[in-house]
Backbone as CSV, one residue per row, in Angstrom:
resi,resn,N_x,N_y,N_z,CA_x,CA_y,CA_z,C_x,C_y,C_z
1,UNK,50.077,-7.233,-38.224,48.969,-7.389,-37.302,49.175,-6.495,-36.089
2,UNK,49.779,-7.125,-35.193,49.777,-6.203,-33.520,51.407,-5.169,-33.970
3,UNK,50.990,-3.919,-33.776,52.708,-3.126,-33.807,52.433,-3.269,-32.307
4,UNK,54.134,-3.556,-32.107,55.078,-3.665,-31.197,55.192,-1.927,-30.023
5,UNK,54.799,-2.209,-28.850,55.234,-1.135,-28.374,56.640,-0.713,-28.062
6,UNK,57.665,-1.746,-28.370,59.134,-1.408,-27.937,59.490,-2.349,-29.199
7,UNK,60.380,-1.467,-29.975,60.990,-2.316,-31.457,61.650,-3.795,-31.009
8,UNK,62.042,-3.743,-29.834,62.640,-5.202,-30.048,62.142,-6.174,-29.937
9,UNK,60.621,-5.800,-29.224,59.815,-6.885,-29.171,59.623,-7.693,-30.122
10,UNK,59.976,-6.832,-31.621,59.594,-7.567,-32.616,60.917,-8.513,-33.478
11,UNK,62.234,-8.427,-32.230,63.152,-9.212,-32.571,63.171,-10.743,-32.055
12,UNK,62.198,-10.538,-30.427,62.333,-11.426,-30.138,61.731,-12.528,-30.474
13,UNK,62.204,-14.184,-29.850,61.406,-15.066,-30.576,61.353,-16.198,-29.644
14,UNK,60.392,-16.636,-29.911,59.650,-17.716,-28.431,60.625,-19.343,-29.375
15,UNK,61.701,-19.551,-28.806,62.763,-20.870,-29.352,62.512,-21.497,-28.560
16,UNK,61.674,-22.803,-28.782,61.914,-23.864,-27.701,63.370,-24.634,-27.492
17,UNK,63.397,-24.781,-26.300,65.241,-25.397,-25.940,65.155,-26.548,-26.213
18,UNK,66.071,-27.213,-26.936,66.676,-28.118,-27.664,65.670,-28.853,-28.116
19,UNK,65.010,-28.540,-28.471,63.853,-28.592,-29.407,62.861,-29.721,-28.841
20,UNK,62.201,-29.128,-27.578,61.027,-28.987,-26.848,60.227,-27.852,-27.371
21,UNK,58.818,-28.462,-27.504,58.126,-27.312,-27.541,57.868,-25.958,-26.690
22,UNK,57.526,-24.932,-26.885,57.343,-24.135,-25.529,56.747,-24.081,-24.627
23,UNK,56.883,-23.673,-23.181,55.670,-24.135,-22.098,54.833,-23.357,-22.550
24,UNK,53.735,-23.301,-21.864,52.595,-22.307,-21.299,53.034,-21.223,-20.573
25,UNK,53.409,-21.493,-19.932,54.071,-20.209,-18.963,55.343,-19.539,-19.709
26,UNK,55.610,-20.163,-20.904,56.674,-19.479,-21.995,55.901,-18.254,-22.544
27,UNK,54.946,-19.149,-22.538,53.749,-17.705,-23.920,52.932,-16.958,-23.095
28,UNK,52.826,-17.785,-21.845,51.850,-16.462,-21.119,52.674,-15.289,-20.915
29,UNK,53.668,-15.756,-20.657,54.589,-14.527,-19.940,55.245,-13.756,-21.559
30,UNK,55.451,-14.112,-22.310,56.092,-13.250,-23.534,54.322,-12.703,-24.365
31,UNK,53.069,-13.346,-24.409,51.997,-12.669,-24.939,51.313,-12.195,-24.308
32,UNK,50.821,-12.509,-22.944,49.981,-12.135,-22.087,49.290,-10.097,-22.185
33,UNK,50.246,-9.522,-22.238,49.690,-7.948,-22.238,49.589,-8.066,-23.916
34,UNK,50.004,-8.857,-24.707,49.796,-8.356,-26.146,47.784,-8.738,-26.361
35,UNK,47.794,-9.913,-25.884,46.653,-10.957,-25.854,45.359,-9.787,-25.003
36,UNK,46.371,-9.318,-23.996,44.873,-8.563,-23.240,44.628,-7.280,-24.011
37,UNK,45.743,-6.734,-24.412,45.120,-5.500,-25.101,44.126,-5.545,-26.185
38,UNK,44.663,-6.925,-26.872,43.406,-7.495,-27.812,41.922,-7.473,-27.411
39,UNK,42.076,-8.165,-26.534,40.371,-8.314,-25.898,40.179,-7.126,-25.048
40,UNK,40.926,-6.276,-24.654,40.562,-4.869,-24.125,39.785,-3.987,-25.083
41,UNK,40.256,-3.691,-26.230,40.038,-3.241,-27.859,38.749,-3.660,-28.152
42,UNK,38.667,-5.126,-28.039,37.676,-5.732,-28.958,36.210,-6.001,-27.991
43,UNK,36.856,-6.288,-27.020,35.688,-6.081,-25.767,35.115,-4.894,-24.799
44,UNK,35.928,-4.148,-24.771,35.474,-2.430,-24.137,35.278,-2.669,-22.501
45,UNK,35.295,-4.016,-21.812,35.163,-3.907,-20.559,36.319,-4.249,-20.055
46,UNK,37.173,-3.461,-19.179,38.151,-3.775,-18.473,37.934,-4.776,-16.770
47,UNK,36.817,-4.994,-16.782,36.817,-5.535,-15.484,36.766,-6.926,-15.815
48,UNK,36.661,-7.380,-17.102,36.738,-8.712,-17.835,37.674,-9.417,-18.396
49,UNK,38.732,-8.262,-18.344,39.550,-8.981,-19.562,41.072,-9.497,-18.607
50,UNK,40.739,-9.788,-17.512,41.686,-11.100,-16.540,40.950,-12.600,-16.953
51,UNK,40.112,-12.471,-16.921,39.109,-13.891,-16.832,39.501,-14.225,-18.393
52,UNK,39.049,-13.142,-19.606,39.129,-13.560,-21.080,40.365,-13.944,-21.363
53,UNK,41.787,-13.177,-21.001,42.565,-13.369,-20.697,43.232,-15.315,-20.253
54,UNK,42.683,-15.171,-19.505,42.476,-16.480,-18.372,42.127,-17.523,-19.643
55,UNK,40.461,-17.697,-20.269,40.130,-18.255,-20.966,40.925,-18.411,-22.565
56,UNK,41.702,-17.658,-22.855,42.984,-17.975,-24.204,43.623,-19.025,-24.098
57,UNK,44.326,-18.696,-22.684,45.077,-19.528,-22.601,45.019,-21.055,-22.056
58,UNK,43.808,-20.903,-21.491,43.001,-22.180,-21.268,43.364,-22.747,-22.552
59,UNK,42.140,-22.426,-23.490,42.397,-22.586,-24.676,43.803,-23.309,-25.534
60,UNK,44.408,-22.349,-25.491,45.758,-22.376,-25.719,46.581,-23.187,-25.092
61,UNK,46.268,-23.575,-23.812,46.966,-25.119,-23.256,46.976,-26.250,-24.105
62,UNK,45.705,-26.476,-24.391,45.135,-27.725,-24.951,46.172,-27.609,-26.530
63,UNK,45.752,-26.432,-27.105,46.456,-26.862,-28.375,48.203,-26.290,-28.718
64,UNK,48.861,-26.177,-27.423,50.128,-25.610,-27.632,51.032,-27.007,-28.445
65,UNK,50.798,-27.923,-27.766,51.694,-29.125,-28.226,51.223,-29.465,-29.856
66,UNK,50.822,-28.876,-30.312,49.777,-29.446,-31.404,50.489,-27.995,-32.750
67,UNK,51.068,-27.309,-31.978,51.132,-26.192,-32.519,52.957,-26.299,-33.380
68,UNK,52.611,-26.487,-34.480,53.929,-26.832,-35.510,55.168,-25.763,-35.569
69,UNK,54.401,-24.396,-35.673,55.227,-23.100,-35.891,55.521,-22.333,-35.026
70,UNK,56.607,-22.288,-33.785,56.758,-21.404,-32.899,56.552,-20.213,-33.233
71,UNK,56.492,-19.674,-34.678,56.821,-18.168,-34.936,55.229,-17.527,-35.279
72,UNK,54.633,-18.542,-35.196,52.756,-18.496,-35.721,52.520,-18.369,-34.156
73,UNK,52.801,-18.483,-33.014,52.005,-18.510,-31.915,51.256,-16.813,-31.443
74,UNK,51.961,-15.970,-31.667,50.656,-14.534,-31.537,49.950,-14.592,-32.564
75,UNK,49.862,-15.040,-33.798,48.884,-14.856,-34.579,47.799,-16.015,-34.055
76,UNK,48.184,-17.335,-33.539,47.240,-17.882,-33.032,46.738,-17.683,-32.249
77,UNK,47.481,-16.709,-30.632,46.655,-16.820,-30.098,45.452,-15.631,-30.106
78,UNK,45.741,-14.680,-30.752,44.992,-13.473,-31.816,43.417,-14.018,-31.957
79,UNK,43.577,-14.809,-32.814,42.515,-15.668,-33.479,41.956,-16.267,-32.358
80,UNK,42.564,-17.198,-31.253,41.859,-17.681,-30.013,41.385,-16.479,-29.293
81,UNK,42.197,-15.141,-29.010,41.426,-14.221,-28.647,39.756,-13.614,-29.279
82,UNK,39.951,-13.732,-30.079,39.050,-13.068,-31.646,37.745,-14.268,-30.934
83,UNK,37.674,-15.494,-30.810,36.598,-16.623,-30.706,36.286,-16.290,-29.533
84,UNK,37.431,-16.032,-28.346,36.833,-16.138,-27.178,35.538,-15.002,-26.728
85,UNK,36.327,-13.387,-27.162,35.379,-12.268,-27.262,33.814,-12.361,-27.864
86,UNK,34.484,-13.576,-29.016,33.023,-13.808,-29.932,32.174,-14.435,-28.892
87,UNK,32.762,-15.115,-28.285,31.713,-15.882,-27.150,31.090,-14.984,-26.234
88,UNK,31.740,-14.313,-25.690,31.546,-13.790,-24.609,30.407,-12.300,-25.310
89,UNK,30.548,-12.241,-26.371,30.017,-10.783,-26.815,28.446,-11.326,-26.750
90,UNK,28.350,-12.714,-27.621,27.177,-13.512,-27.565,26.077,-13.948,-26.151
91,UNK,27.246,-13.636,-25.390,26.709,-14.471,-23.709,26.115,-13.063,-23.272
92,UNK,26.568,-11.564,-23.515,26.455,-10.325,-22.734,25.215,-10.107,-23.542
93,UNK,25.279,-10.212,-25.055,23.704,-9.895,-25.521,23.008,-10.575,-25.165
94,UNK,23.117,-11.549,-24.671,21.859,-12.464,-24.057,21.224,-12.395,-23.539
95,UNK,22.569,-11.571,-22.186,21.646,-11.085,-20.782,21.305,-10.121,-21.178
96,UNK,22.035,-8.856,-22.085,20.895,-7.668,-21.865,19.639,-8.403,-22.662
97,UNK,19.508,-8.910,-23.418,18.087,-9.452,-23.607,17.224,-9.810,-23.048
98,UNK,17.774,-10.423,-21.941,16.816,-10.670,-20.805,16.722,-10.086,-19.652
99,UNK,17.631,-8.448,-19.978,17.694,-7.505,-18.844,18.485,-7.740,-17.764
100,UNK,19.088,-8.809,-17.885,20.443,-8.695,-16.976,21.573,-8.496,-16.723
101,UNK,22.256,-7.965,-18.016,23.420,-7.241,-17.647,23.525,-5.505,-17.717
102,UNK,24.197,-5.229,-17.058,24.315,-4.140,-16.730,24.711,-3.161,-17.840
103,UNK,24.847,-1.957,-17.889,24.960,-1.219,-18.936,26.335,-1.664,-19.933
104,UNK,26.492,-1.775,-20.509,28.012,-1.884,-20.670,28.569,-0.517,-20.833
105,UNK,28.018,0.585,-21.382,28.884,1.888,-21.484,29.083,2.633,-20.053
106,UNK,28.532,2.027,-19.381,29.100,2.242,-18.069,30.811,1.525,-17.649
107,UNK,30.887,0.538,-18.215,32.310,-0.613,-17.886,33.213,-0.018,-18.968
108,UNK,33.314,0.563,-19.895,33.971,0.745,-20.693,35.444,1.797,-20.631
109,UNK,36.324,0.971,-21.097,37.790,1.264,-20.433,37.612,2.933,-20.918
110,UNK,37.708,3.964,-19.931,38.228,5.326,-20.389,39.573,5.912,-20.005
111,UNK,40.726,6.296,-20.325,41.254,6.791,-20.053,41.074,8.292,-19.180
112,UNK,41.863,8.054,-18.184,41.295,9.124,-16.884,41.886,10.687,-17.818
113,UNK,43.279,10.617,-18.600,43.856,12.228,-19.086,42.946,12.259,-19.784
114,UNK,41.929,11.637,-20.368,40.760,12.236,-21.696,39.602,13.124,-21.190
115,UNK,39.868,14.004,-22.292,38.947,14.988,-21.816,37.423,14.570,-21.972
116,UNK,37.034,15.803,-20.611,35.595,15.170,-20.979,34.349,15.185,-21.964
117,UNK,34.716,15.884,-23.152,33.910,15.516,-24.794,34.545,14.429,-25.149
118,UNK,35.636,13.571,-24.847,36.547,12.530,-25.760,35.716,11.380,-24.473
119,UNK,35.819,11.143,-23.139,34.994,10.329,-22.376,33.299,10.090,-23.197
120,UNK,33.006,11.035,-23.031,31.720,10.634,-23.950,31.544,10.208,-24.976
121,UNK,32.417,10.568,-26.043,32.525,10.181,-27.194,32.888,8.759,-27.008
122,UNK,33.683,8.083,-26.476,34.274,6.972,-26.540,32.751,5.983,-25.552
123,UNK,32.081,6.481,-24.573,31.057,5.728,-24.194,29.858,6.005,-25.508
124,UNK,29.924,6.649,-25.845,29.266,6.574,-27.282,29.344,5.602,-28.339
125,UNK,30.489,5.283,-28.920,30.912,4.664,-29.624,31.153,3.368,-29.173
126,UNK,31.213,2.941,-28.013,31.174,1.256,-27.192,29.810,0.929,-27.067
127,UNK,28.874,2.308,-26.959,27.401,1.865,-27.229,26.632,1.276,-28.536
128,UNK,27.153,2.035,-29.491,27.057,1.827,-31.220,27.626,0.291,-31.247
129,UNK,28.336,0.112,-30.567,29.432,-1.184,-31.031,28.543,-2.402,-30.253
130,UNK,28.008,-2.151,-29.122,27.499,-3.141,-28.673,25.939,-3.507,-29.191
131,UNK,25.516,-2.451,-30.058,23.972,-2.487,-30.504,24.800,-3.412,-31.955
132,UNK,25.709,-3.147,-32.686,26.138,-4.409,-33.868,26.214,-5.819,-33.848
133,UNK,25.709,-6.347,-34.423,26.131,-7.760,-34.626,27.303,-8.446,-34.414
134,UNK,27.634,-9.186,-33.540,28.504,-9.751,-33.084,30.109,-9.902,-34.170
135,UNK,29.593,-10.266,-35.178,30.665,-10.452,-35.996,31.037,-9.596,-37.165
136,UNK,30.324,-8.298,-36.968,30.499,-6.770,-37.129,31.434,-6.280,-36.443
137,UNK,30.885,-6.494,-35.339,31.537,-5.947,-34.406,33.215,-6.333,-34.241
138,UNK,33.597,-6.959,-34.286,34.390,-7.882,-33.981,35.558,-7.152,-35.458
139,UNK,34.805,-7.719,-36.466,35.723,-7.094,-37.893,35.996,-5.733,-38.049
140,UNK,35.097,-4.870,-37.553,34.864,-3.113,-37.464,36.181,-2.989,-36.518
141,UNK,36.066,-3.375,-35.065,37.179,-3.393,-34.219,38.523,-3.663,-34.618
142,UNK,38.816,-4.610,-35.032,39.810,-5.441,-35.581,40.498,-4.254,-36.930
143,UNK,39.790,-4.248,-37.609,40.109,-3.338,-38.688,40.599,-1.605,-38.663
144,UNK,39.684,-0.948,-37.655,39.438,0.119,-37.506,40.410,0.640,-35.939
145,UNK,40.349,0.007,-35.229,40.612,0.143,-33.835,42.271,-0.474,-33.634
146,UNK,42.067,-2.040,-34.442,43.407,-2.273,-33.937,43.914,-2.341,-35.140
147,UNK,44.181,-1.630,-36.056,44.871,-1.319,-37.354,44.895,-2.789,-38.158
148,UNK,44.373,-3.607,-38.086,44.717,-5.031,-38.825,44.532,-4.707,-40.390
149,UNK,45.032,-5.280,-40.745,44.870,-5.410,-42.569,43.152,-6.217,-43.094
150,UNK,42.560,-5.818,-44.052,41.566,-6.460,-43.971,41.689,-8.220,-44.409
151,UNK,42.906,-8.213,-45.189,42.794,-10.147,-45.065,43.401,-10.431,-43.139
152,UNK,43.955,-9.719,-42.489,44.266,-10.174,-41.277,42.675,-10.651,-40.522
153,UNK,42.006,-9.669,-41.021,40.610,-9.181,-40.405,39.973,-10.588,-40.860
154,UNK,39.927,-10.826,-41.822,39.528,-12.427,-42.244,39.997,-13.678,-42.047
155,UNK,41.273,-13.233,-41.552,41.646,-14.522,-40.949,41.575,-15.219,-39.722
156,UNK,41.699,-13.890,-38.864,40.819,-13.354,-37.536,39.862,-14.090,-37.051
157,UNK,38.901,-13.529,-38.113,37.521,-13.724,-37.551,37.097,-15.040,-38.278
158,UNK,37.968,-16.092,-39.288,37.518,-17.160,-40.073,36.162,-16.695,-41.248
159,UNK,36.716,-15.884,-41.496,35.836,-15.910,-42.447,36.442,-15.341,-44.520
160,UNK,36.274,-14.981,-44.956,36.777,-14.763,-46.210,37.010,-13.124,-46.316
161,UNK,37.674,-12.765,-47.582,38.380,-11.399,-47.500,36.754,-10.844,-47.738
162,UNK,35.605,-10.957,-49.024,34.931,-10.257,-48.978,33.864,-9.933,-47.814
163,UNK,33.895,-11.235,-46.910,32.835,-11.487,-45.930,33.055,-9.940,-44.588
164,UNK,34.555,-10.108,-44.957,35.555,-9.675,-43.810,35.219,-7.680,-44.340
165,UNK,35.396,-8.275,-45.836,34.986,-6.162,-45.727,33.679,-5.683,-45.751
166,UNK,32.393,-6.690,-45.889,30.800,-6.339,-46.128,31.112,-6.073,-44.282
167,UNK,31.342,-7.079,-43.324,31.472,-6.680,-42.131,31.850,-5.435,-41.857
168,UNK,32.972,-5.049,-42.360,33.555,-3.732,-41.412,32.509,-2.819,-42.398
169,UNK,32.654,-2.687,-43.315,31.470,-1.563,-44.231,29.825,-1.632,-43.220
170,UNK,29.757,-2.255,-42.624,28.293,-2.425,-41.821,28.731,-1.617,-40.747
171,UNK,29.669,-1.983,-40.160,30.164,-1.399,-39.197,30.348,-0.116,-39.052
172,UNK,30.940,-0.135,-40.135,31.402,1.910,-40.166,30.165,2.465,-40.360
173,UNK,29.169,2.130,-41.450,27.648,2.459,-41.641,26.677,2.759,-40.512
174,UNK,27.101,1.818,-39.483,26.290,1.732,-37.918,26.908,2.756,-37.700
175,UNK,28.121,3.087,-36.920,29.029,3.990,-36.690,28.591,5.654,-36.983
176,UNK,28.614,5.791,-38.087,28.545,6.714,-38.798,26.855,7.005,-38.688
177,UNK,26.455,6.292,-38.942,24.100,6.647,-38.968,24.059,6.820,-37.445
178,UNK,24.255,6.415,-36.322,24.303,6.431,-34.767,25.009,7.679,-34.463
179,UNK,25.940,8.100,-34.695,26.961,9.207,-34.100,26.437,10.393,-34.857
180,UNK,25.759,10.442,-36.296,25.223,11.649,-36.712,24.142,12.098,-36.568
181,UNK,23.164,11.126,-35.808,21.585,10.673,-35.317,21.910,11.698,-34.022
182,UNK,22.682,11.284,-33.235,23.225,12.101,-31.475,22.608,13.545,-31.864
C-alpha cells in the first residue's frame, strides 16, 4: 500500500506496553504525515488537509480501543482516510452546485520547482478529477497516483475487486477524453 519514505519506517512497529492498547497520540505521532499525504493525493487541496487530517483521527479515537491488530492500524486508518475525503469530496460538489465554492484548481497543491507546462498540467488534471464522480475519483487516485494495488483499491474504497477496476477504467477514460479535448 503506502512505500515508506525512509526503509526503516517499514521496520518499525506501533507495540503497545505491556499489553495496553496504543494511545492516540501513539498513532498520531507515528501516522500523522503518512495519513496527510493520503488526503493531500486524494484531495488536491492543501489548505484542507489539517482539518481532514484532524477529522481521521477523530474518527480513529472512537474506534482505537476496538481495534484487535496493532499491525492493521495504517491500513485502517487509510480506509478512515479514503471515507473521510469521500465526505468531504461530496460536501465541495455541493457547494460548487450551488456556486459556492471556490475554484478548486485554484487550491491545488503545486509544487513551486515545477515547471510552468507541469503547473498547468497538474491544475488540469485536479480539474478532470473534480468533474468525476466521487467514487471514481477516489479509486483513479488511489490506484494511479498513490500506486495501490487494485484489490488495495477495493478495500479502500469498500467496495469489490471488479467494482474497484470499472472505477479506475472510468477514470482513466475521463482523464484521457478531457486532456486530449484541451
Amino acid at each position: 500500500m503506502y512505500k515508506a519514505e525512509h526503509p526503516q519506517e517499514v521496520t518499525l512497529r506501533l507495540v503497545p506496553d505491556a499489553g495496553h492498547p496504543p494511545t492516540l497520540d501513539d498513532v498520531y505521532r507515528r501516522y500523522c504525515r503518512y495519513v496527510g499525504a493520503v488526503i493531500l493525493r486524494l484531495y488536491g487541496c492543501p489548505s484542507e488537509v489539517d482539518d481532514l487530517i484532524q477529522d481521521v483521527f477523530v474518527e480513529a479515537a472512537v474506534g482505537l480501543t476496538r481495534l484487535r491488530d496493532p499491525e492493521a492500524i495504517k491500513g485502517w486508518l487509510a480506509t478512515i482516510a479514503v471515507r473521510t475525503v469521500r465526505r468531504r469530496l461530496r460536501v465541495r460538489r455541493a457547494w460548487r452546485f450551488l456556486g459556492l465554492d471556490r475554484d478548486a484548481a485554484e487550491t491545488v497543491l503545486v509544487d513551486p520547482k515545477a515547471s510552468p507546462a507541469d503547473r498547468v498540467l497538474l491544475r488540469a488534471v485536479y480539474k478532470v478529477l473534480d468533474e468525476m464522480p466521487v467514487q471514481d475519483r477516489l479509486a483513479f487516485t488511489l490506484h494511479t497516483i498513490e500506486g495501490e494495488t487494485m484489490k488495495a483499491v477495493a478495500k479502500l474504497c469498500g467496495c469489490t475487486l471488479a467494482t474497484a477496476k470499472r472505477r479506475v477504467a472510468r477514470g482513466q477514460r475521463l482523464i484521457e477524453q478531457r486532456m486530449s479535448d484541451g
